[in-house]
N, CA and C of each residue as an Amber inpcrd file, in Angstrom:
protein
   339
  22.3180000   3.4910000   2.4570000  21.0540000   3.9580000   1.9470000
  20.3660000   4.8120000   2.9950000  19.1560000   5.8000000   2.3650000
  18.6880000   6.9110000   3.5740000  17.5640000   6.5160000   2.7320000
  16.5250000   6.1010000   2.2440000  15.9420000   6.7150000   1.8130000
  15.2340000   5.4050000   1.1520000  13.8520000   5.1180000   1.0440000
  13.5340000   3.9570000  -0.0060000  12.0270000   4.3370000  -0.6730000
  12.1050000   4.6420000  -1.9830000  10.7460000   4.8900000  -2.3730000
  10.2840000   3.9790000  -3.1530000   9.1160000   3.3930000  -3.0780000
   8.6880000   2.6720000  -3.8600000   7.3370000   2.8330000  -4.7760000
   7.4550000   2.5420000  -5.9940000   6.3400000   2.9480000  -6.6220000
   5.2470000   2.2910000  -7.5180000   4.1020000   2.2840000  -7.3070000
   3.1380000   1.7690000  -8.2740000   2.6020000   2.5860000  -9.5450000
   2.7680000   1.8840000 -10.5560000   1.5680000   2.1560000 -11.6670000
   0.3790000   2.1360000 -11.8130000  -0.5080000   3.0100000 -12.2870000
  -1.8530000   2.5330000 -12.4910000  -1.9450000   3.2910000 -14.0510000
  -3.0250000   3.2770000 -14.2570000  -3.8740000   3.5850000 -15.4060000
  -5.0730000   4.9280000 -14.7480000  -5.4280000   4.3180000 -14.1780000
  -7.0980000   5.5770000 -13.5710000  -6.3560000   5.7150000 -12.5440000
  -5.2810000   7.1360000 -12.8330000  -4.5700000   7.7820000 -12.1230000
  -5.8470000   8.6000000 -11.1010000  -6.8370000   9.0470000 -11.4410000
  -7.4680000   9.6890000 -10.5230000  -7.9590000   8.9300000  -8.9830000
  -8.9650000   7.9470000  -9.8170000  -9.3870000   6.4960000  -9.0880000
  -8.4480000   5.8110000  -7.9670000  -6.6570000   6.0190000  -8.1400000
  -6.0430000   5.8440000  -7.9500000  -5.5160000   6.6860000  -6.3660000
  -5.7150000   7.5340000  -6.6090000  -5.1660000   8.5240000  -5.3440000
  -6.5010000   8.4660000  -4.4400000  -7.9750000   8.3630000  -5.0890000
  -8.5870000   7.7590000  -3.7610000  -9.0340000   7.0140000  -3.2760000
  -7.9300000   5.7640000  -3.8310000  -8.0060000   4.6170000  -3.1780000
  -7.4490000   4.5200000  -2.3710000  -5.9910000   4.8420000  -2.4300000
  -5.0610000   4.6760000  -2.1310000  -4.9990000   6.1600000  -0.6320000
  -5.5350000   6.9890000  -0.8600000  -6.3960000   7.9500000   0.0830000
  -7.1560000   7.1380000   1.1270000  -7.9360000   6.2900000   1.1630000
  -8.8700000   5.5660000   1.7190000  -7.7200000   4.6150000   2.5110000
  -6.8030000   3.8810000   1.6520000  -5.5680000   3.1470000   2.4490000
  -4.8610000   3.9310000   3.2140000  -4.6610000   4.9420000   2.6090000
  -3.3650000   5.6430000   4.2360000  -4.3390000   6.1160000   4.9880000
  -5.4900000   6.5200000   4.9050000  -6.6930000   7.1620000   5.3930000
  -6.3370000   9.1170000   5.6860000  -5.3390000   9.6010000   4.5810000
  -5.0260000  10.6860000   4.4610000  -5.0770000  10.9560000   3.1180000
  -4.7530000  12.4720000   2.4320000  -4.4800000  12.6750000   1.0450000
  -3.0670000  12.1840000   1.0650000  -2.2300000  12.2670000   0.1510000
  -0.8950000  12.1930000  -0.1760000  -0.8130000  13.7330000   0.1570000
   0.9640000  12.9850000   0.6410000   1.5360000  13.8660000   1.6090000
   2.2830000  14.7460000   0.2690000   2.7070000  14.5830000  -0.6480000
   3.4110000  14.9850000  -1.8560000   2.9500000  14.8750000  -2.8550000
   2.2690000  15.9850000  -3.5450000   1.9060000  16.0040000  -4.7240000
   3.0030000  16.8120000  -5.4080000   3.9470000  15.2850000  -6.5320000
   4.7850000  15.5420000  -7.2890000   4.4970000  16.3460000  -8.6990000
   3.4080000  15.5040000  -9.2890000   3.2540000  16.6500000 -10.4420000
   1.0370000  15.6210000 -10.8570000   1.2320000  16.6600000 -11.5770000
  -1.0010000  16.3790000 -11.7420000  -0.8300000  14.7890000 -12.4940000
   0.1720000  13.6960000 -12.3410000   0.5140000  12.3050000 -12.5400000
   0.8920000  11.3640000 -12.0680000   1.5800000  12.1710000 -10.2920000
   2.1820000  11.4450000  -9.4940000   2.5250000  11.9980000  -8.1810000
   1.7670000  10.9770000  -7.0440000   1.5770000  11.4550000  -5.6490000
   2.7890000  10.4630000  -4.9800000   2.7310000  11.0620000  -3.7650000
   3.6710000  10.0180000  -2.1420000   3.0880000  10.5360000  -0.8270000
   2.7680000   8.6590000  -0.6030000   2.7830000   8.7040000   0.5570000
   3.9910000   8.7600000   1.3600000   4.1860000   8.8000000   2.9640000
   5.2350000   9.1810000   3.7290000   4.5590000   7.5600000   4.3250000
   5.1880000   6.6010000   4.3720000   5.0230000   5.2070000   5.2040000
   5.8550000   4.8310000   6.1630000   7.0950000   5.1950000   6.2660000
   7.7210000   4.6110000   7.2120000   8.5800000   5.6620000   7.5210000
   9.6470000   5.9010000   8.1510000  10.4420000   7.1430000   8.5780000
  10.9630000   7.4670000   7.8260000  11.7120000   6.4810000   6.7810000
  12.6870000   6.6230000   5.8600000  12.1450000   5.9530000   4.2210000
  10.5600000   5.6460000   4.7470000   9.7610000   4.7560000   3.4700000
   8.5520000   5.4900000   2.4510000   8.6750000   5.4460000   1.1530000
   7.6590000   6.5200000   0.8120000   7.0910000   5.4670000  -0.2470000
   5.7210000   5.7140000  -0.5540000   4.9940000   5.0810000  -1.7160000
   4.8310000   5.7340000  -3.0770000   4.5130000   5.9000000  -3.9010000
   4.4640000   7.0890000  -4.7980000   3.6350000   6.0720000  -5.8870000
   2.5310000   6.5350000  -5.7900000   1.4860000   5.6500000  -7.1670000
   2.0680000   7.0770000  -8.5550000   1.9130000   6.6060000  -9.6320000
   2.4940000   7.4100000 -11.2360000   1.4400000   6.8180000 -11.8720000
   1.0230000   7.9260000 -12.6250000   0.4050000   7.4140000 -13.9140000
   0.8720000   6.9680000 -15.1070000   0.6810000   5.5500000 -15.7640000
   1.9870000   4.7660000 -16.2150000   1.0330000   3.8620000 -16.8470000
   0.1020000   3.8800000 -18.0220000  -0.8550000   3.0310000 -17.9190000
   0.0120000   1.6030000 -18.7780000   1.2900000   1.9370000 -19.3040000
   1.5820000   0.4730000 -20.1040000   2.2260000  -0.6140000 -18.8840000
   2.5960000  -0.1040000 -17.7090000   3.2150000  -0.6720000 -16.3340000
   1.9860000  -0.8990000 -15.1910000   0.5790000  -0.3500000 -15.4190000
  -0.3940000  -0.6480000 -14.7040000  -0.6770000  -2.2340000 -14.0600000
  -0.9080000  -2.0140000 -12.7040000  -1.5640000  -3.3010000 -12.0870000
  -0.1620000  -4.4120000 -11.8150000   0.8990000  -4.1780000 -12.2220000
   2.0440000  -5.2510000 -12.1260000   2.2910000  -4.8250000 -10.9620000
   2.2810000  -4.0830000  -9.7090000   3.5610000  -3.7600000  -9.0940000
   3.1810000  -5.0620000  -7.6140000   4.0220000  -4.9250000  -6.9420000
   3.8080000  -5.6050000  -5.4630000   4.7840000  -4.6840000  -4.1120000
   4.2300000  -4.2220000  -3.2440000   4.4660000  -3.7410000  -2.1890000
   4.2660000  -4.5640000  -0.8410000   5.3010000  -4.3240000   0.0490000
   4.5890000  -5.2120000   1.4460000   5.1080000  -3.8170000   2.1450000
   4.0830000  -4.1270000   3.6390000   4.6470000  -2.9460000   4.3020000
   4.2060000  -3.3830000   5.7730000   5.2930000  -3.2470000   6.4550000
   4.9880000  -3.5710000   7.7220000   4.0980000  -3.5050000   8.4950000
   3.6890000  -3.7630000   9.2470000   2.6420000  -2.8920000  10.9480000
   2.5580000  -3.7590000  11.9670000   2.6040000  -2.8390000  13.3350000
   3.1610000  -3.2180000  14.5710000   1.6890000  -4.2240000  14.8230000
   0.6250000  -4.1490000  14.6670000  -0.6060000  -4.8360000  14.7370000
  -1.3950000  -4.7570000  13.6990000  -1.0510000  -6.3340000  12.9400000
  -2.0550000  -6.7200000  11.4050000  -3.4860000  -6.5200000  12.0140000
  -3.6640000  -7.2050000  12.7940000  -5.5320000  -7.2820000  13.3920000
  -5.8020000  -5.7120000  13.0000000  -5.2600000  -4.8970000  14.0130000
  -5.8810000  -3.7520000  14.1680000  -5.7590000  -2.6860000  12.4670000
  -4.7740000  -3.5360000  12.0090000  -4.6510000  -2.7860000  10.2890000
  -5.8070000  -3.0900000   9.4170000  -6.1870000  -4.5210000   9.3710000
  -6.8830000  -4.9950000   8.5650000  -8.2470000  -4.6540000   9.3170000
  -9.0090000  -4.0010000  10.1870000  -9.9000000  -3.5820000  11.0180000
  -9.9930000  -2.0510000  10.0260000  -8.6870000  -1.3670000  10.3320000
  -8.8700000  -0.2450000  10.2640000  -9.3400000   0.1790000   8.2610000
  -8.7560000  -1.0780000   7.8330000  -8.4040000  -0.8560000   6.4640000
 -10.0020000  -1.5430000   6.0800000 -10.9590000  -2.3150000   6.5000000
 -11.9030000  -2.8580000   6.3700000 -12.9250000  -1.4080000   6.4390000
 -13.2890000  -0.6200000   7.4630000 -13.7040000   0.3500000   7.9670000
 -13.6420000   1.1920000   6.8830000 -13.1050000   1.3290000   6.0390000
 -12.2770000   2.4940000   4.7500000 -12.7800000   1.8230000   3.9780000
 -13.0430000   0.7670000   3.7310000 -13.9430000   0.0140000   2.8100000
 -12.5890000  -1.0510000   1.2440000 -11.8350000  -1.1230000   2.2480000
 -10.8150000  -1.8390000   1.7010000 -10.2590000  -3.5340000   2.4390000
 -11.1560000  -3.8090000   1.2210000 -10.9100000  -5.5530000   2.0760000
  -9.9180000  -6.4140000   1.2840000  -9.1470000  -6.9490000   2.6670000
  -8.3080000  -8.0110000   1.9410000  -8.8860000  -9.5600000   2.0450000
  -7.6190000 -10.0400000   1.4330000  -8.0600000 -11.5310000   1.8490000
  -8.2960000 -12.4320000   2.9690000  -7.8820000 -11.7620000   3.8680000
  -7.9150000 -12.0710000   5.5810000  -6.3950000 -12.0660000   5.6850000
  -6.6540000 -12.5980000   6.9140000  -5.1090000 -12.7760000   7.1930000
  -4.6080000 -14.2220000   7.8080000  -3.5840000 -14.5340000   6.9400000
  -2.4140000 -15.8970000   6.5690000  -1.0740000 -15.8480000   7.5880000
  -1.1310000 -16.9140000   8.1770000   1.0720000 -16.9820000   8.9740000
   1.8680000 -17.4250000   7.9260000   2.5380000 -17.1800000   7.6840000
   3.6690000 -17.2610000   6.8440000   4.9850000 -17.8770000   7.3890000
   4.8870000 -19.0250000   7.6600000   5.8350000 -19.9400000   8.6150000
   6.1650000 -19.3200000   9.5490000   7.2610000 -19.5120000   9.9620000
   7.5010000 -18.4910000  11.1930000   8.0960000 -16.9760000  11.2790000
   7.5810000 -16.7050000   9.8270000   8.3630000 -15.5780000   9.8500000
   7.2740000 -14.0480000  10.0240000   6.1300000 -14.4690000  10.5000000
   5.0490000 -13.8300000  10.8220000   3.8060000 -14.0510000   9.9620000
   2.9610000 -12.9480000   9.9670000   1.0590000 -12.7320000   9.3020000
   1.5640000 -11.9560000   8.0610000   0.3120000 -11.8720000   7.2110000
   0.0510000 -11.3370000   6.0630000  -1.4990000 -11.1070000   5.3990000
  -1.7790000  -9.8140000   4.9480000  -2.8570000  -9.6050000   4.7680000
  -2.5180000  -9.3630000   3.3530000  -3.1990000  -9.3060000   2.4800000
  -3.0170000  -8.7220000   0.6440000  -4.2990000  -8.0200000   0.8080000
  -3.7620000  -6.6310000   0.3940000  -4.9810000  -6.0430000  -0.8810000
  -4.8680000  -6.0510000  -2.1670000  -5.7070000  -5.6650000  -2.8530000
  -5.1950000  -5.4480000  -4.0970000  -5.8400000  -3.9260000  -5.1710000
  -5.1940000  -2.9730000  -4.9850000  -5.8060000  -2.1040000  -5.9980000
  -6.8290000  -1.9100000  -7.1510000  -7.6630000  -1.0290000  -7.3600000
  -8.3990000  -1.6090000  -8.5830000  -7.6590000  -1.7510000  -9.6950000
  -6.3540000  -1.0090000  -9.9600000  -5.4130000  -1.8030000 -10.9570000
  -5.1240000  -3.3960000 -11.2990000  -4.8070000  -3.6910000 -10.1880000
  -4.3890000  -4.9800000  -9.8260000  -3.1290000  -4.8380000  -9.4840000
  -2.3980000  -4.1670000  -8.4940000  -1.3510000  -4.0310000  -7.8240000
  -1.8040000  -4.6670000  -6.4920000  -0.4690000  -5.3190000  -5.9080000
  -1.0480000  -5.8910000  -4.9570000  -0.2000000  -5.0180000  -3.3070000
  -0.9160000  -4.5470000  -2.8930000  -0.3700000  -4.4080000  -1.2380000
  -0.1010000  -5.3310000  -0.1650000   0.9660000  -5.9710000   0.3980000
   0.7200000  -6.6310000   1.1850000   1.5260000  -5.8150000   2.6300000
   0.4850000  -6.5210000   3.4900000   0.3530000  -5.5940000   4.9100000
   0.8630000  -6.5750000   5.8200000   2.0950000  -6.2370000   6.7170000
   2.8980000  -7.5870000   7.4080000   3.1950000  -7.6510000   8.8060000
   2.7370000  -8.1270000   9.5110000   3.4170000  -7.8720000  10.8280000
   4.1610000  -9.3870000  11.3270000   5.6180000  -8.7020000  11.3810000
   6.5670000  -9.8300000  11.7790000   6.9690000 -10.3160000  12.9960000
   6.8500000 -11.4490000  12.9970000   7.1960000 -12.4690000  13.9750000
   8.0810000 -12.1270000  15.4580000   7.8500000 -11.6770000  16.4810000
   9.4660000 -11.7580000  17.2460000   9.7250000 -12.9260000  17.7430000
  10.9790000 -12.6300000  17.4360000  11.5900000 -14.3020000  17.5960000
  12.1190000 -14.2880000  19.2960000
């Protein structure tokens, strides 16, 4: 594999890109067509919200970061609050957002063992 995109549905496709604007704290890097954007997340990781209103609010994403504190700081600041942040046995932290869809983001920074 080269390559992993993952994608959410919403409904208020507009509402949608600036939320999700406010989360990367950039526009989307790819505007696919006037229904469907991507973010660029990881080297080889892309997000792509679609306008899809019968698939709206189901999706779930996690996405890494080298420092949760300083994510959930930065993502608070943007005016995007999660639930705080949870350890997850030993396999590291976890923060959830959740879209105004009801898609959920979760934000992870893992454990070194």
């Amino acid at each position: 594999m080269e390559l992993l995109f993952a994608g959410l549905a919403v409904a208020d496709f507009p509402g949608a890109v600036e939320w999700y604007g406010r989360v990367f704290d950039r526009e989307a890097d790819v505007i696919v067509t006037d229904r469907e954007v991507m973010w660029r997340v990881a080297d080889a990781g892309w997000l792509y919200v679609i306008e899809d209103e019968a698939r709206a609010g189901t999706g779930l994403v996690t996405i890494s970061v080298s420092d949760l504190a300083e994510a959930v700081i930065d993502l608070e600041a943007r005016g995007i609050s999660s639930g705080g942040i949870e350890t997850v046995g030993d396999a590291g932290r976890k923060a959830v957002v959740t879209d105004p869809e009801g898609n959920s983001i979760a934000f992870i920074e893992v454990a070194v063992a």
